[in-house]
N, C-alpha and C positions, 0 to 999 in steps of 0.2 A: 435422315439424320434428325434425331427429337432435339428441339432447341433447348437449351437452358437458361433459367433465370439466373441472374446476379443474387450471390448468395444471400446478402439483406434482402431480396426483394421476398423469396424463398424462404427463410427465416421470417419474414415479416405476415406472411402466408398462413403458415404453420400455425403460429403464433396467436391470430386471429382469422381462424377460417371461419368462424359463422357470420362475420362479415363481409366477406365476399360477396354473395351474393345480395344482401341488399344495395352492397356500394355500387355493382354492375347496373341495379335497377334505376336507383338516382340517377349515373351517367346515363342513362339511356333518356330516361324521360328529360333531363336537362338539355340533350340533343334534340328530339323532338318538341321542344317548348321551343326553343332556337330556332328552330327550322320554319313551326307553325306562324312566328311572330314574323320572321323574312317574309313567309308567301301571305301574311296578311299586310305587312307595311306596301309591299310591291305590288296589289290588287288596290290598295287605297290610290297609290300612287300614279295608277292606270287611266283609275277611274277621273282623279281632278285633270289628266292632262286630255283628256277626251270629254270632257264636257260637252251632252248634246245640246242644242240651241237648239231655238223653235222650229217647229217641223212642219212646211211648209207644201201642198203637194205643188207636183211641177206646173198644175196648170193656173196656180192663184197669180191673176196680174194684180191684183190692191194689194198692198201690205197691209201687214196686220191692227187691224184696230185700237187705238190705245184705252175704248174705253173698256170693250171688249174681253182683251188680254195684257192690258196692263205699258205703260211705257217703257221704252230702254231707258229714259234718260228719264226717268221721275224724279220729278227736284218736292214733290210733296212732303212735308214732315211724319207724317203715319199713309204708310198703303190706301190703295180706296181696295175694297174688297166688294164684288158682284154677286151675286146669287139670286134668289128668290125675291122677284117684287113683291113690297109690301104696301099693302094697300093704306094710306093713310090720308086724315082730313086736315084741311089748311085754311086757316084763318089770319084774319089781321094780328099787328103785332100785341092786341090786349084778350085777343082771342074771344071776340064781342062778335064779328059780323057774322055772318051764316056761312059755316062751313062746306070748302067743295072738296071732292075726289082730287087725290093724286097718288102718285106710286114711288117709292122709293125702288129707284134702279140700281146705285152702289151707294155704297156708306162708307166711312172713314173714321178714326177719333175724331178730325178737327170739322166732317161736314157729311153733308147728303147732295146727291143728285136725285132731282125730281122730277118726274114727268108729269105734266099739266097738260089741260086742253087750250090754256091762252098766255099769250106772253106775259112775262112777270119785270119791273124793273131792275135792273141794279140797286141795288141800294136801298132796296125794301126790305122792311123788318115783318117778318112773318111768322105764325103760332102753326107747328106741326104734331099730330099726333098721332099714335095708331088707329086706323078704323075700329078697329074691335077691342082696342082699350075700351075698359069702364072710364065714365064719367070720372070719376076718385083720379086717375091718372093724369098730372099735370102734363099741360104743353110744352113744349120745348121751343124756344126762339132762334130762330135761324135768321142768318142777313144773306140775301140775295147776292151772288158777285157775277155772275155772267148769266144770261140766257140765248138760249139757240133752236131755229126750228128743226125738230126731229120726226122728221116724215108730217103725219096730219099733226102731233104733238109737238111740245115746246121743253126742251129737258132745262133746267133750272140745276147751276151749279149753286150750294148755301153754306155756308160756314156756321156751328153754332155760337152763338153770341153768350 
């Protein structure tokens, strides 16, 4: 049995058929924008509730390093960020006496950690600069706030001043 339209609907048809089928093509793609937006909201919403944490293999007995890989509980004002030692020379704080070797191990906006070959004070004001800067590039002033032995090495937390 062929259905029938409601005669307005049939009239309205007639009326304007060369519309039909664009309007079919809008509904359709307005369904499928609907649907695409639900399976991206619901992929987003997967992902924050499964958050992986640090991936640990089963047989690490030390926990992870915070100089390493960073603290859970960082109370720092800017990140310290690690990567590639750079080789740099250090002098007194007027950048006068004779320069020795050290390495910057991470850096930060507000500082550097350094590795030395001898302990350094708290509360020393010290001139750092690249090894392989030119001359022409000023030193940087850093104050000492903790030192600690690191293997044969002494790593030197410094804030710059």
């Amino acid at each position: 049995m062929p259905m029938s339209l409601p005669p307005w609907l049939e009239h309205f048809l007639v009326q304007h058929r060369n519309l039909v089928a664009p309007a079919i093509g809008v509904g359709a793609a307005i369904v499928v924008f609907l649907l695409l937006q639900g399976f991206v909201a619901l992929r987003q919403r997967a992902r924050r509730r499964a958050a992986p944490g640090p991936i640990l293999s089963p047989a690490a007995t030390e926990p992870p390093d915070p100089y390493a890989h960073g603290s859970v509980v960082e109370r720092r004002a800017s990140l310290r960020r690690s990567g590639n030692a750079v080789a740099v020379l250090i002098s007194d704080a007027e950048a006068t006496a004779k320069p020795y070797s050290g390495w910057v191990v991470d850096r930060s906006m507000g500082g550097l950690c350094l590795s030395v070959q001898e302990s350094v004070a708290p509360g020393t004001i010290l001139s750092v600069r690249a090894a392989n800067a030119p001359s022409t590039v000023p030193w940087v002033q850093v104050e000492v706030r903790n030192c600690r032995q690191a293997g044969l090495d002494w790593e030197i937390g410094c804030r710059f001043v």
